[in-house]
C-alpha positions as CSV (number, residue, x, y, z in Angstrom):
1,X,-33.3,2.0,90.5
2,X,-35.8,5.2,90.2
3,X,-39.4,4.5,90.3
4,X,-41.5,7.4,88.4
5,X,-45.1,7.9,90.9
6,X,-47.1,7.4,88.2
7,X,-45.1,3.8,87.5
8,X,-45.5,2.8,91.0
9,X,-49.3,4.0,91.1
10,X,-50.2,2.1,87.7
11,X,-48.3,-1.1,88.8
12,X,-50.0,-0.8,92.1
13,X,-53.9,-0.3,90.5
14,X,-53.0,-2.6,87.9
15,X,-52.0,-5.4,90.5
16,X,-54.9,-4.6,92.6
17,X,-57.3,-5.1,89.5
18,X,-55.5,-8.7,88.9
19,X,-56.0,-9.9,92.5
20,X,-59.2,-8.5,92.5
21,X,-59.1,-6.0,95.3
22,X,-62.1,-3.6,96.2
23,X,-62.2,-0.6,98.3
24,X,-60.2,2.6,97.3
25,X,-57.8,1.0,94.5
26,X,-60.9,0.3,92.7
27,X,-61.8,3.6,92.5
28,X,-58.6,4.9,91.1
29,X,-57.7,5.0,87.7
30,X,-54.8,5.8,85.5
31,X,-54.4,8.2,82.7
32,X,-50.9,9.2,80.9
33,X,-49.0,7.9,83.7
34,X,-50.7,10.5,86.5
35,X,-53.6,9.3,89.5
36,X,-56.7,10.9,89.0
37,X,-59.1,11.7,91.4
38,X,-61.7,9.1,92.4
39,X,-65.3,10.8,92.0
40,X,-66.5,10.3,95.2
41,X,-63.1,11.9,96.8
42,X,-63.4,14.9,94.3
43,X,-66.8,15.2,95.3
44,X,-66.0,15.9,99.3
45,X,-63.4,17.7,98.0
46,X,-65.7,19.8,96.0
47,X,-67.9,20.4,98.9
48,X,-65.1,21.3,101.1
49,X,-63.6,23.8,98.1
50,X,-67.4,25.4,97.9
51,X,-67.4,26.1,102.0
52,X,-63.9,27.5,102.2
53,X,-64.5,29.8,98.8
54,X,-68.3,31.2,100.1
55,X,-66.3,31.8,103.9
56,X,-63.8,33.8,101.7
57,X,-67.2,36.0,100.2
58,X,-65.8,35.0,96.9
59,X,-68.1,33.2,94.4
60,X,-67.4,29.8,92.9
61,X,-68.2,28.4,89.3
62,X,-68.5,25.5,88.3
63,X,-66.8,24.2,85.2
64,X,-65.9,21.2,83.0
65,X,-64.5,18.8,85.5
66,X,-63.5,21.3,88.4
67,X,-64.7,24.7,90.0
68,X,-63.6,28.2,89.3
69,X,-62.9,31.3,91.8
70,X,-62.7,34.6,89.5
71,X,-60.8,37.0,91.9
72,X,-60.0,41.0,91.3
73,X,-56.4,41.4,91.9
74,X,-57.2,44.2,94.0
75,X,-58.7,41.6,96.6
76,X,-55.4,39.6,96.4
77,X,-52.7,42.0,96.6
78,X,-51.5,44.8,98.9
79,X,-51.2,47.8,96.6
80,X,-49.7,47.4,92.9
81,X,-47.3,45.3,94.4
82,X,-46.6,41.2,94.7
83,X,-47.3,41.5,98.5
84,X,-50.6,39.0,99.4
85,X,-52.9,40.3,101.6
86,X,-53.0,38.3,104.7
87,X,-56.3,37.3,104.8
88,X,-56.3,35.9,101.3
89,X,-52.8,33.9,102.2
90,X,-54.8,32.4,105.1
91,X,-57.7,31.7,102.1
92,X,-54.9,30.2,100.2
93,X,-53.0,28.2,103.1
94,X,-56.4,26.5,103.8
95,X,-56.5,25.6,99.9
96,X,-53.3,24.0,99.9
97,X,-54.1,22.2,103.1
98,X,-57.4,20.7,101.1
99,X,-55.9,19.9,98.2
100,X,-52.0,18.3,99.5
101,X,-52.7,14.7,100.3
102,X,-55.4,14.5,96.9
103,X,-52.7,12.7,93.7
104,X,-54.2,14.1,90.7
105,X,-55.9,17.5,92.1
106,X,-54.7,20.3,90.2
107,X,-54.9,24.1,90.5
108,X,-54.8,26.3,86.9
109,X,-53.9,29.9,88.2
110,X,-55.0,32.2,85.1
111,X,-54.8,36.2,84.6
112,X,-56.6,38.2,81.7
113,X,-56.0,40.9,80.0
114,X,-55.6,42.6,76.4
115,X,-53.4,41.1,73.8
116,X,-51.0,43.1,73.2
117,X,-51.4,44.4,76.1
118,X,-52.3,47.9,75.9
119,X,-53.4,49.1,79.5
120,X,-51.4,46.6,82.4
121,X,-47.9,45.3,82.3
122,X,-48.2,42.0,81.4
123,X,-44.3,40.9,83.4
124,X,-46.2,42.1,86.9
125,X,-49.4,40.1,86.1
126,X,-47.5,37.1,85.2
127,X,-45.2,37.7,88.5
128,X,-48.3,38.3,91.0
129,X,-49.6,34.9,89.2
130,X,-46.5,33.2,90.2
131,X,-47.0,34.6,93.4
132,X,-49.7,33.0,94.3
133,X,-48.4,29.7,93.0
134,X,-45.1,29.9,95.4
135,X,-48.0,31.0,98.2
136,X,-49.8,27.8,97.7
137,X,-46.7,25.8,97.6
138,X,-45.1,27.3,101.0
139,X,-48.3,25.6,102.6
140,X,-47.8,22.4,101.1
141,X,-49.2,21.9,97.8
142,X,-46.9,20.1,95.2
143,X,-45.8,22.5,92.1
144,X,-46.3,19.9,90.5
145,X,-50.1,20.1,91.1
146,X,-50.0,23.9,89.7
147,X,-49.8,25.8,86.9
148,X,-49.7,29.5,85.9
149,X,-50.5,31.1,82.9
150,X,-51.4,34.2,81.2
151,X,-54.7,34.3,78.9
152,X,-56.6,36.7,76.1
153,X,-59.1,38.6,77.6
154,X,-61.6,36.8,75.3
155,X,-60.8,33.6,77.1
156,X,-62.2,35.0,80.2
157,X,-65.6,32.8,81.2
158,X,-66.1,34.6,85.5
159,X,-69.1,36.5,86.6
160,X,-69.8,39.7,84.1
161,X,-69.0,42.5,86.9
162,X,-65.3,41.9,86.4
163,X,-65.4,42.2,82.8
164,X,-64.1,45.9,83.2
165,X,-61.2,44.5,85.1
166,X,-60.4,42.2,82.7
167,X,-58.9,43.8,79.9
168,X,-56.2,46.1,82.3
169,X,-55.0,42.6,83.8
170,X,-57.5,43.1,86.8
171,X,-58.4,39.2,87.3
172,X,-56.6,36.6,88.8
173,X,-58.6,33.1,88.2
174,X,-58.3,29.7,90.3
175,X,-59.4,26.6,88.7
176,X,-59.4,23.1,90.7
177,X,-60.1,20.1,89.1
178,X,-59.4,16.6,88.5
179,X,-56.7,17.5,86.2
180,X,-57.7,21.3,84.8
């Protein structure tokens, strides 16, 4: 027999509801088959994600549903390469460690640039970008709880001093939210 989580979490919040339980199941709810965050665990969470991000120096957004951490690829790499630099794996092994045990966290991990692209090689952003994801996921966080993608420059909503960076694939974005 093979149980799908989201199954065994909506039977689980749905019995809870009949029997009437309170506590944390009460808190939990159910959409498309996938846990979201209770507000009040999202919300330490948040204030956790806010410390770690300001100890990093970076500066953190918030957005619908979730915060945002607008990063120059320059501060994540070593060189032009796919290498992290090691205190921004150390950033991103404490994120993963936050975010693990959390059903229904997610992490969007965006890069900008031109479309076509005119002035950055699309294939390397979209490998650093994966990069990070298998980063996150070699301390623990679930792919399942990430994505990657490439986006238009014009999508790009971080602080306006990167806005330079952004059209030569210079920006590396982190969303976390409740289901970004």
């Amino acid at each position: 027999m093979v149980f799908r989580r989201g199954w065994v979490v909506g039977g689980l919040v749905s019995l809870a509801m009949v029997l009437g339980v309170q506590g944390a199941w009460a808190d939990i709810s159910v959409a498309a088959g996938m846990a979201v965050v209770p507000v009040g665990v999202w919300q330490a969470l948040s204030a956790r994600l806010v410390a770690r991000v300001q100890q990093q120096g970076l500066e953190v957004q918030a957005v619908s549903g979730g915060l945002r951490v607008s990063v120059p690829v320059e501060e994540v790499f070593v060189g032009p390469g796919r290498d992290v630099r090691p205190e921004f794996e150390g950033f991103l092994a404490d994120l993963a460690q936050m975010l693990q045990g959390v059903a229904g966290a997610q992490v969007r991990i965006l890069g900008f640039g031109n479309i076509p692209a005119q002035t950055y090689n699309p294939v390397e952003l979209g490998l650093r970008l994966r990069r990070v994801r298998s980063t996150l996921a070699t301390y623990g966080l679930p792919m399942r709880q990430m994505k990657a993608a490439l986006r238009p420059e014009a999508e790009y909503q971080g602080p306006g001093r990167f806005l330079p960076l952004v059209a030569r694939g210079g920006v590396i974005a982190l969303e976390f939210g409740p289901g970004v």
